[in-house]
DRENVEXSE-187914 format. One line per field, with one value per residue (C-alpha): residue number from 1; residue in three letters; x, y, z. Coordinates in Angstrom, 3 decimals, always signed. Layout:
N
num <- NUM,...
residu <- ala,...
px <- X,...
py <- Y,...
pz <- Z,...
This chain:
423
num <- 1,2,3,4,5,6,7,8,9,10,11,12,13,14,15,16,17,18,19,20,21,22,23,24,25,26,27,28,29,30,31,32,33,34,35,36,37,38,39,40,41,42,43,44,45,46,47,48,49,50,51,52,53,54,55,56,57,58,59,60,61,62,63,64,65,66,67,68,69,70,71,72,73,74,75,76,77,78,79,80,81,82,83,84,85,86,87,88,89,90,91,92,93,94,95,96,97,98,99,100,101,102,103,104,105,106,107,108,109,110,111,112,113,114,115,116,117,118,119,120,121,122,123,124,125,126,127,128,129,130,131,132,133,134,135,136,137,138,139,140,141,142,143,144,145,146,147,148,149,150,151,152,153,154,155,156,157,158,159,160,161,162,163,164,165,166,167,168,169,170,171,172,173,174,175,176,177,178,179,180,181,182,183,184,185,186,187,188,189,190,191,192,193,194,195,196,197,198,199,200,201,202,203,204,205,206,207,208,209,210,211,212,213,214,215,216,217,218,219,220,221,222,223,224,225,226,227,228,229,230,231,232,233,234,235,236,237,238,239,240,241,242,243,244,245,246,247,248,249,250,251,252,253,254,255,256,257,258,259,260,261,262,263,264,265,266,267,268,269,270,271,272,273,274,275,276,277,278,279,280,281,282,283,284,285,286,287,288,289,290,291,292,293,294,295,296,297,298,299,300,301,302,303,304,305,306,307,308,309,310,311,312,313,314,315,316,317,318,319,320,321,322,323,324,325,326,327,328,329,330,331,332,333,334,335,336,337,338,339,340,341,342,343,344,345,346,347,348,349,350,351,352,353,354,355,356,357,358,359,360,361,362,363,364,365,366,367,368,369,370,371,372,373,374,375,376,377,378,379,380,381,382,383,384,385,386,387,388,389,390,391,392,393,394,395,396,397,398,399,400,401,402,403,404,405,406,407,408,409,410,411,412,413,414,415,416,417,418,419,420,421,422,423
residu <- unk,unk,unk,unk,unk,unk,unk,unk,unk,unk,unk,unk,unk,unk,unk,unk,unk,unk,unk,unk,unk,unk,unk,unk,unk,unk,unk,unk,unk,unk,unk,unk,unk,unk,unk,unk,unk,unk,unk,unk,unk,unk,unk,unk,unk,unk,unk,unk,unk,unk,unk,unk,unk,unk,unk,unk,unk,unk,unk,unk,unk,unk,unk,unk,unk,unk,unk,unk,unk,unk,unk,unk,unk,unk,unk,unk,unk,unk,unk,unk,unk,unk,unk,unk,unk,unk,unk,unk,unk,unk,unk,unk,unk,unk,unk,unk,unk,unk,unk,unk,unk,unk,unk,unk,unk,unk,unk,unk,unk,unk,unk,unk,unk,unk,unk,unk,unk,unk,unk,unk,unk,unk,unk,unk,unk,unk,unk,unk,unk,unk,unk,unk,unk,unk,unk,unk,unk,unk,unk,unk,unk,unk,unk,unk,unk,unk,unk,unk,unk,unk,unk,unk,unk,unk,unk,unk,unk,unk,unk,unk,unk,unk,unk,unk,unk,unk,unk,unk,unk,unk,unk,unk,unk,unk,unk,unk,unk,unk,unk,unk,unk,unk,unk,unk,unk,unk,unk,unk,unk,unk,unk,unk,unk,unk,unk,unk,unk,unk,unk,unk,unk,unk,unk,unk,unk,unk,unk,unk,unk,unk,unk,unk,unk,unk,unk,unk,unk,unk,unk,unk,unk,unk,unk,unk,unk,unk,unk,unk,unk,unk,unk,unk,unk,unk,unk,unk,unk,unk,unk,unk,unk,unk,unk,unk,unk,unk,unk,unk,unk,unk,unk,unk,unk,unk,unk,unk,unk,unk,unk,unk,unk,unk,unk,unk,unk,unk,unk,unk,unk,unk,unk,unk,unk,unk,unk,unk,unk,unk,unk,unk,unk,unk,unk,unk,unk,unk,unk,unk,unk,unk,unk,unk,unk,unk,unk,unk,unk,unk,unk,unk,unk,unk,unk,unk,unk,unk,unk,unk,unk,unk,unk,unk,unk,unk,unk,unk,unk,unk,unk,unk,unk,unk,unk,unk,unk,unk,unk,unk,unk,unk,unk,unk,unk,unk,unk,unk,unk,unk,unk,unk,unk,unk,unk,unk,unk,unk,unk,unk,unk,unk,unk,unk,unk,unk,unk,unk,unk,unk,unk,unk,unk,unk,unk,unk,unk,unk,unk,unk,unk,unk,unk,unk,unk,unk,unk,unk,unk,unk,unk,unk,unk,unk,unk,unk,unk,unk,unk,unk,unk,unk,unk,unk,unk,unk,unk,unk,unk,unk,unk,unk,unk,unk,unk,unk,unk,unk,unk,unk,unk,unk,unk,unk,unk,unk,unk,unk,unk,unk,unk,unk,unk,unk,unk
px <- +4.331,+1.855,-0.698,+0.989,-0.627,-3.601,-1.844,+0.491,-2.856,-4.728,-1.455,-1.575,-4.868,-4.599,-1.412,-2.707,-6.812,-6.475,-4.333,-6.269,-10.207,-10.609,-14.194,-14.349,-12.251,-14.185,-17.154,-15.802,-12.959,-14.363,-15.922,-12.297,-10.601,-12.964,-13.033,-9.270,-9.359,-12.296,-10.515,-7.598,-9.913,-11.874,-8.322,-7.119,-10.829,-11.784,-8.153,-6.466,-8.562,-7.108,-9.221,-6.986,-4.983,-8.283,-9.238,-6.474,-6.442,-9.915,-9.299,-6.371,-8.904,-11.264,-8.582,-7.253,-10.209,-11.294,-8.571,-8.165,-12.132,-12.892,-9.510,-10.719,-14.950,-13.139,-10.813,-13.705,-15.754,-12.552,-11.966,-9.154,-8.599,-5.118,-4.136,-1.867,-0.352,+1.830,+5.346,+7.553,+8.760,+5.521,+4.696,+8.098,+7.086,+3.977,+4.971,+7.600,+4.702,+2.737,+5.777,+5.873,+2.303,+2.374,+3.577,+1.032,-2.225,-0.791,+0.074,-3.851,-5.146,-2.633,-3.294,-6.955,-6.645,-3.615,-4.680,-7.476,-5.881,-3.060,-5.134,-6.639,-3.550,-1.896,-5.431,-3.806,-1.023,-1.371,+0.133,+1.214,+4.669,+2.438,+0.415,+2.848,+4.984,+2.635,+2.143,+6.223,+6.666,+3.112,+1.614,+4.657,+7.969,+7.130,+5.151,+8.724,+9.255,+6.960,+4.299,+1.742,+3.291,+2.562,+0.900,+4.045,+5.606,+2.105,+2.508,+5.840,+4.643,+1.738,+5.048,+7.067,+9.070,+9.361,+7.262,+9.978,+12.645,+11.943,+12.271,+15.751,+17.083,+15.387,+15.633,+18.579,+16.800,+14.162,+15.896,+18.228,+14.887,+12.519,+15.131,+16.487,+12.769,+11.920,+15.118,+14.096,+10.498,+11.629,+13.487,+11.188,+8.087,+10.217,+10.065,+6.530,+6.038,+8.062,+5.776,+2.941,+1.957,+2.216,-1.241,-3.246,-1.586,-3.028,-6.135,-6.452,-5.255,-6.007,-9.476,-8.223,-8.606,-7.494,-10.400,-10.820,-14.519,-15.465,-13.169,-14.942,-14.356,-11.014,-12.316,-13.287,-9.942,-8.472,-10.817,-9.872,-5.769,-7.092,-8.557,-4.969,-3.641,-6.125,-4.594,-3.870,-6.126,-8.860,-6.784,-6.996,-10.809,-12.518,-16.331,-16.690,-12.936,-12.878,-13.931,-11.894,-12.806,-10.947,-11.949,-15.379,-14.479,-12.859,-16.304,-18.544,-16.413,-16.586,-20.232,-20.709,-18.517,-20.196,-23.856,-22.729,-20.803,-22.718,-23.682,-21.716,-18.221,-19.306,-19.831,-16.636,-14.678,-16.197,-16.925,-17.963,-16.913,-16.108,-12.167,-12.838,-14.870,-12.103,-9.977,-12.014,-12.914,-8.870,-7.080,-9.619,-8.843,-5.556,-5.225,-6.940,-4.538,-0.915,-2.071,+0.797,+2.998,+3.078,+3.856,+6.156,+8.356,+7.864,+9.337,+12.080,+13.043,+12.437,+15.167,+18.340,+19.780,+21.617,+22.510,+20.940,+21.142,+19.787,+16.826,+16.260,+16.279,+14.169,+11.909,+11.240,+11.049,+8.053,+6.467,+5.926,+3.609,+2.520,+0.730,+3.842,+2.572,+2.301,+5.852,+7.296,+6.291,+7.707,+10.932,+10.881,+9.941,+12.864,+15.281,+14.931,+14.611,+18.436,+19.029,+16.578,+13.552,+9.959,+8.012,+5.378,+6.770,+7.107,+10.153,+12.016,+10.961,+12.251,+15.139,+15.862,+15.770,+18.913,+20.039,+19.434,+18.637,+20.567,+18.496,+15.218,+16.141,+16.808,+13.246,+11.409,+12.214,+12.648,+8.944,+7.804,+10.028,+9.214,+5.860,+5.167,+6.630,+3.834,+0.024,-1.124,+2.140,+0.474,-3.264,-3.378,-1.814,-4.742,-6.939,-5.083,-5.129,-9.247,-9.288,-7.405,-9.139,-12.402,-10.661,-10.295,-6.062,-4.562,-2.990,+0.028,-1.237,-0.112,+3.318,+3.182,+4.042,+6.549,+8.137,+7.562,+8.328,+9.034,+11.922,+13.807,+13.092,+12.555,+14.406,+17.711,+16.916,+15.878,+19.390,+21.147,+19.447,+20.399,+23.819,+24.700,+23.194,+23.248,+26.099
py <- +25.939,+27.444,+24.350,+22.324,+23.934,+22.053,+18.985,+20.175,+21.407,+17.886,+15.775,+18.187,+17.728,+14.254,+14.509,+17.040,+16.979,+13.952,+15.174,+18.973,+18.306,+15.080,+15.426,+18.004,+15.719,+12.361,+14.466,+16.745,+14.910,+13.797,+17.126,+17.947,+15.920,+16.076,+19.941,+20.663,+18.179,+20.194,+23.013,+21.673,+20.342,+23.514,+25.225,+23.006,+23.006,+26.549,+28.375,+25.974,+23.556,+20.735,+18.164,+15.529,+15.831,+15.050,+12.528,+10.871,+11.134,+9.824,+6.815,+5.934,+6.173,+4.283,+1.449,+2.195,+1.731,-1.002,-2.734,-2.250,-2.312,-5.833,-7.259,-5.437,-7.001,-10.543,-11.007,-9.893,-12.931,-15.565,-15.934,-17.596,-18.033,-19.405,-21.749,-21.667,-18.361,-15.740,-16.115,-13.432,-16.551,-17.281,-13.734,-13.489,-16.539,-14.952,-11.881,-13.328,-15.836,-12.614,-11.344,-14.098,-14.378,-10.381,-11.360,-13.797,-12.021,-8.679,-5.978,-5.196,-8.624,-10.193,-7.071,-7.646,-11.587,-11.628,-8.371,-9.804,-13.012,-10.570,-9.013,-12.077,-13.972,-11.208,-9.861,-10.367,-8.273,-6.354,-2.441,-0.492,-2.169,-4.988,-2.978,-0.542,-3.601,-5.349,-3.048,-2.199,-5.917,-7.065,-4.120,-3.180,-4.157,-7.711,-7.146,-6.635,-9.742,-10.076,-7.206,-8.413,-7.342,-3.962,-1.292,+0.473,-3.087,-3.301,-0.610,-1.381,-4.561,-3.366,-0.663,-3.554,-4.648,-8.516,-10.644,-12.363,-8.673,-7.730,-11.069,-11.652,-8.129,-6.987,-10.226,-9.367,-6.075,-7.773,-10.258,-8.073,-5.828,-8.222,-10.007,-6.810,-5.859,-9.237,-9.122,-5.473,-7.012,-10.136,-8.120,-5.575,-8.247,-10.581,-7.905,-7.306,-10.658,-11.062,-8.117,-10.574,-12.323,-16.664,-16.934,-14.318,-15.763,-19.165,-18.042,-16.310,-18.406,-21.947,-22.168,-21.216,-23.725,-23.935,-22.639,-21.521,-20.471,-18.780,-20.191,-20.523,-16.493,-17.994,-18.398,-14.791,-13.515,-15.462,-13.304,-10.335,-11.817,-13.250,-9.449,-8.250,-10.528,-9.277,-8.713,-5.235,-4.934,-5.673,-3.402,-0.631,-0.833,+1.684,+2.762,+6.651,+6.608,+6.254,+2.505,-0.050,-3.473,-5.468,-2.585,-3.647,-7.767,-6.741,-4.642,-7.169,-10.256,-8.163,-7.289,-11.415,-12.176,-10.033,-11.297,-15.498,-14.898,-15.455,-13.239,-15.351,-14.734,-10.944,-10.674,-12.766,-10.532,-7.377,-6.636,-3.287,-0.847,+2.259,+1.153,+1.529,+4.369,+6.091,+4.950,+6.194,+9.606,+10.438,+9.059,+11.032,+14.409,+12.883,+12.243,+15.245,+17.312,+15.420,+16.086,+19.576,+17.929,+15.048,+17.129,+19.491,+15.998,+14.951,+18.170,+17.403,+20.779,+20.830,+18.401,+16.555,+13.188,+10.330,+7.552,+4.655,+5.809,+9.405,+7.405,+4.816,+7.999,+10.708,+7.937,+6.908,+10.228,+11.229,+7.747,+7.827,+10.748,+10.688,+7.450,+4.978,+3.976,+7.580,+8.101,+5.169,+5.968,+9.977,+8.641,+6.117,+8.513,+10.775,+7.412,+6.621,+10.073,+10.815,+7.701,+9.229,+6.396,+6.757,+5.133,+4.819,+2.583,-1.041,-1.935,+1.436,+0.049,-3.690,-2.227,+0.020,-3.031,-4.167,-0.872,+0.942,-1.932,-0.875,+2.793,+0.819,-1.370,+1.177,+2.933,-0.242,-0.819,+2.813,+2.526,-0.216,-0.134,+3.915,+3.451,+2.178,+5.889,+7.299,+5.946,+7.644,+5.782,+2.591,+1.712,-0.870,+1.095,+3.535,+0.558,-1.631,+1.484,+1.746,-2.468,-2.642,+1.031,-0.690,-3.629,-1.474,-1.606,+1.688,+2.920,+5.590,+9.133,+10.353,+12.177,+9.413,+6.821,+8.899,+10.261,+6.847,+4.219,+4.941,+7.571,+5.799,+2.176,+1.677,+4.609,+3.400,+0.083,+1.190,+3.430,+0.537,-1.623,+1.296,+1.853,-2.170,-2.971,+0.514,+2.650
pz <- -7.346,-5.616,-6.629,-4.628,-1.749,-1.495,-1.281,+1.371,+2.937,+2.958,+4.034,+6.969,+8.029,+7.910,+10.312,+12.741,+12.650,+14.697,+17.591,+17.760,+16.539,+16.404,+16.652,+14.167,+11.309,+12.317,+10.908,+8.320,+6.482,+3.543,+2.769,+3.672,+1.479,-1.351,-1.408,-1.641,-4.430,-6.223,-6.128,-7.642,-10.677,-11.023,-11.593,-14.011,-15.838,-15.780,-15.847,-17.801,-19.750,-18.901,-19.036,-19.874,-16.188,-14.025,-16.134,-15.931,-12.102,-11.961,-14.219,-11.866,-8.735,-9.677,-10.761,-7.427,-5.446,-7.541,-6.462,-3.065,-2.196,-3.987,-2.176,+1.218,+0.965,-0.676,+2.253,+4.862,+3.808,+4.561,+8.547,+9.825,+13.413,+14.548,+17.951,+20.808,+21.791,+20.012,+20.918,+19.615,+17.343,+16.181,+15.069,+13.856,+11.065,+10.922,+9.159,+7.221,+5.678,+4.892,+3.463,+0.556,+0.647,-0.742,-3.897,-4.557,-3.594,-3.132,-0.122,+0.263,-0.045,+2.341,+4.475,+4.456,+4.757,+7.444,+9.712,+11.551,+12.783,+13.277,+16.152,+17.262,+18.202,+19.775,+21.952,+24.814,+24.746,+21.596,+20.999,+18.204,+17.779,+16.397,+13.756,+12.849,+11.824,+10.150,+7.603,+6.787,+6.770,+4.907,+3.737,+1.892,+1.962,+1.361,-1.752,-3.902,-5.828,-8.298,-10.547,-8.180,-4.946,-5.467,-8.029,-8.935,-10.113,-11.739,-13.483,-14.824,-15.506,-18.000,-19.613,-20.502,-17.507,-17.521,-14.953,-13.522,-13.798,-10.418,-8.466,-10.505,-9.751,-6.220,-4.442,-2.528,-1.789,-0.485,+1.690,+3.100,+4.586,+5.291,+7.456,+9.103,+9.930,+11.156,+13.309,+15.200,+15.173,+17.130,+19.792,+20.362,+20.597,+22.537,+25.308,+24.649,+25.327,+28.494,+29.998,+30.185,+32.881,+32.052,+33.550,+31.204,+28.435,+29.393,+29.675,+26.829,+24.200,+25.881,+24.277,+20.562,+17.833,+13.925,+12.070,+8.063,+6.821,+3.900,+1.483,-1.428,-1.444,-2.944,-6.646,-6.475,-5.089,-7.946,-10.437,-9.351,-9.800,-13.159,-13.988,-13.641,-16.371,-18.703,-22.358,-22.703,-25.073,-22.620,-19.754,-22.334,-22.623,-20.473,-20.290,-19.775,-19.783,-16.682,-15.605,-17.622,-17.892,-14.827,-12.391,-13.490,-12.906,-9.517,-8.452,-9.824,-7.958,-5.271,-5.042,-5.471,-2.642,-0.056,-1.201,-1.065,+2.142,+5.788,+7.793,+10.601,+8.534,+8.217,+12.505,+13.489,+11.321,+12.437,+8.742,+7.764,+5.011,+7.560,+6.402,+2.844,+3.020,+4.607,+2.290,-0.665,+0.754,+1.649,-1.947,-3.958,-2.487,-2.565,-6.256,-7.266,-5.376,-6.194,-10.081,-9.875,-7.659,-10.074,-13.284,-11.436,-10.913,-14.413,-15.924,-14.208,-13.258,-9.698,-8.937,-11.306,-10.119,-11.666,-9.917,-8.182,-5.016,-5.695,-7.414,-4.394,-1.735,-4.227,-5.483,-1.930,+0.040,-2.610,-2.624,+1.535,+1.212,-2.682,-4.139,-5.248,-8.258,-10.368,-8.317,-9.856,-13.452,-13.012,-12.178,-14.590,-17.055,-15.834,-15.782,-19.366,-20.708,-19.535,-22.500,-25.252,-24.191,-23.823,-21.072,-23.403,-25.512,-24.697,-26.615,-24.793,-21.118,-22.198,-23.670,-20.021,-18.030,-19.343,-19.997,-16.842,-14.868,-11.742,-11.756,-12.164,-9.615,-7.095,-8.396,-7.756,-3.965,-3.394,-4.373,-2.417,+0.699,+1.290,+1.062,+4.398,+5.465,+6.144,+6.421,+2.802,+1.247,+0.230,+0.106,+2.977,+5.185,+6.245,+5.926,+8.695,+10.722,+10.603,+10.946,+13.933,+15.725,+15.000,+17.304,+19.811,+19.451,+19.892,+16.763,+16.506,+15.286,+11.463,+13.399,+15.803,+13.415,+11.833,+14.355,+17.022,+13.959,+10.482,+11.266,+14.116,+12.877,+9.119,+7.729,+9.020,+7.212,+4.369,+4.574,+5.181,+2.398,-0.148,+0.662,+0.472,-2.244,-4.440,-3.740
């Protein structure tokens, strides 16, 4: 148990560096983040041999980041610019586009493709209501219809779970949040809105104009959704066994993107890769350091549940502060070994979705929905947070969005959404 330490260590750091030396972690934190995950490799290299844990973890970073990083440079070559002012209506539709539109291109690349206009249509009178919600509704909740949405469906996806399994049976799931969200959203914004004087808001957005460049950036973000679909033959592929072959597409359509796009694109969208690096610096010390938290759930020891709910709430309190994708598979893992399956075989994890479809179910949302708990839940989360700082909007700290948002707004949803629909 004592392992687990380092990870308790990092998570807070990254909730309380912020508030007490700020300077001190906006110069330090990736040496940070990166030594507490060392450590946590040179312990399971040189006490225990175990080679096969951190290369494991570092195969899943580098898919991570390959991911996330060609979606974050594709979308920063496409700028959109919206007209007329944002009612609490129009942002209302907003997000619930971006919602559906998570399914399609993902929660990072609608993140990264949605965020900026986001900020721009809502200059004038913009706080932390508006980012906070944009990533429960866009960075995560939306993204649970389809394998797409989100890595943990992904992941299931690549097992054995059915494309189409997770619109058919999380659909109400998803409805029943994304309007409940929306609802709170329009309320809260309305009187946001109403705090504005008329004349400011004239001014501001009078000017504005429809405007899409950069769209031939388009064809790459479809490579990098084409890279996903890969055989698994081709998924399976690695070099180093580390890199596999459509984290090497999604770098190299990446790399292409930022060279063909202008440098005009780049400046209106206040490109730069300070998100990213962030990102990158955070999720490896992250990784490195969930690798005994992860195996302590896996043995199943620490904790025994059995029924939908208990998976929705367990499955979603880890995935909030752990990545949600390994999360997913451990309970998955634990789901079908109560009925004698392996998650390692594909004709087990087809056979579970009819079998234990309710507990799966509950494992997938619990997933996706929890992890906009925190802002180390879900990929696009800390990355929306950097994008919109680097706008100059102020941005809740680590405890602020827990204890200002997440806790008081989406948990109660979330609680709601469970005890409907798995009770």
């Amino acid at each position: 148990m004592w392992t687990v330490a380092p990870f308790a260590a990092l998570l807070l750091c990254i909730a309380l560096m912020p508030l007490f030396a700020a300077h001190f972690w906006e110069h330090h934190y990736p040496k940070v983040a990166v030594g507490l995950g060392l450590l946590i490799a040179g312990y399971y290299w040189m006490a225990r041999g175990d080679v096969h844990a951190i290369h494991h973890a570092a195969h899943e970073y580098v898919s991570f980041m390959a991911l996330v990083g060609s979606l974050f440079v594709i979308s920063g070559g496409i700028n959109i610019r919206v007209k007329g002012e944002a009612t609490p209506m129009v942002n209302t539709i907003f997000l619930a586009v971006g919602a559906i539109l998570s399914n399609l291109i993902g929660t990072t690349g609608a993140s990264m493709l949605l965020i900026r206009p986001w900020i721009r249509m809502n200059k004038y009178r913009i706080t932390s209501l508006h980012i906070v919600f944009f990533i429960f509704v866009v960075s995560n909740v939306g993204g649970c219809l389809t394998p797409i949405g989100d890595p943990p469906l992904f992941l299931g996806f690549l097992r054995g779970v059915p494309f189409w399994w997770v619109l058919e049976h999380c659909w109400e799931g998803w409805l029943l949040a994304v309007v409940l969200l929306l609802t709170v959203f329009f309320v809260m914004d309305r009187k946001n809105f109403l705090k504005a004087p008329s004349d400011v808001r004239e001014r501001e957005t009078a000017h504005e104009e429809w405007l899409f460049r950069g769209l031939r950036n388009l064809v790459f973000l479809g490579v990098v959704l084409a890279a996903v679909f890969l055989p698994k033959s081709v998924q399976e592929t690695t070099i180093a066994g580390v890199l596999s072959i459509p984290a090497l597409v999604m770098i190299l359509a990446a790399v292409a993107s930022y060279f063909i796009s202008t440098k005009e694109v780049h400046e209106a969208n206040d490109f730069n890769f300070g998100p990213v690096k962030e990102v990158g610096f955070l999720f490896i010390g992250i990784f490195l350091t969930m690798i005994p938290a992860l195996q302590i759930l896996e043995s199943g020891e620490l904790v025994k549940i059995s029924s939908p709910l208990q998976y929705y709430f367990s499955t979603g309190a880890l995935s909030a502060f752990l990545d949600n994708a390994p999360t997913y598979l451990s309970f998955l893992a634990a789901a079908m070994g109560g009925e004698h399956l392996s998650v390692d075989k594909m004709a087990d994890v087809h056979a579970f979705t009819e079998t234990g479809s309710h507990l799966l179910a509950a494992i997938s949302m619990g997933a996706v929905f929890f992890g906009a708990g925190s802002y180390i839940g879900n990929g696009p989360n800390f990355m929306v947070k950097a994008i919109a700082e680097k706008a100059k909007v102020h941005t809740p700290s680590f405890i602020g969005y827990m204890i200002g948002f997440s806790i008081p707004i989406l948990l109660p949803i979330l609680v709601v959404v469970g005890w409907v629909l798995l009770r």
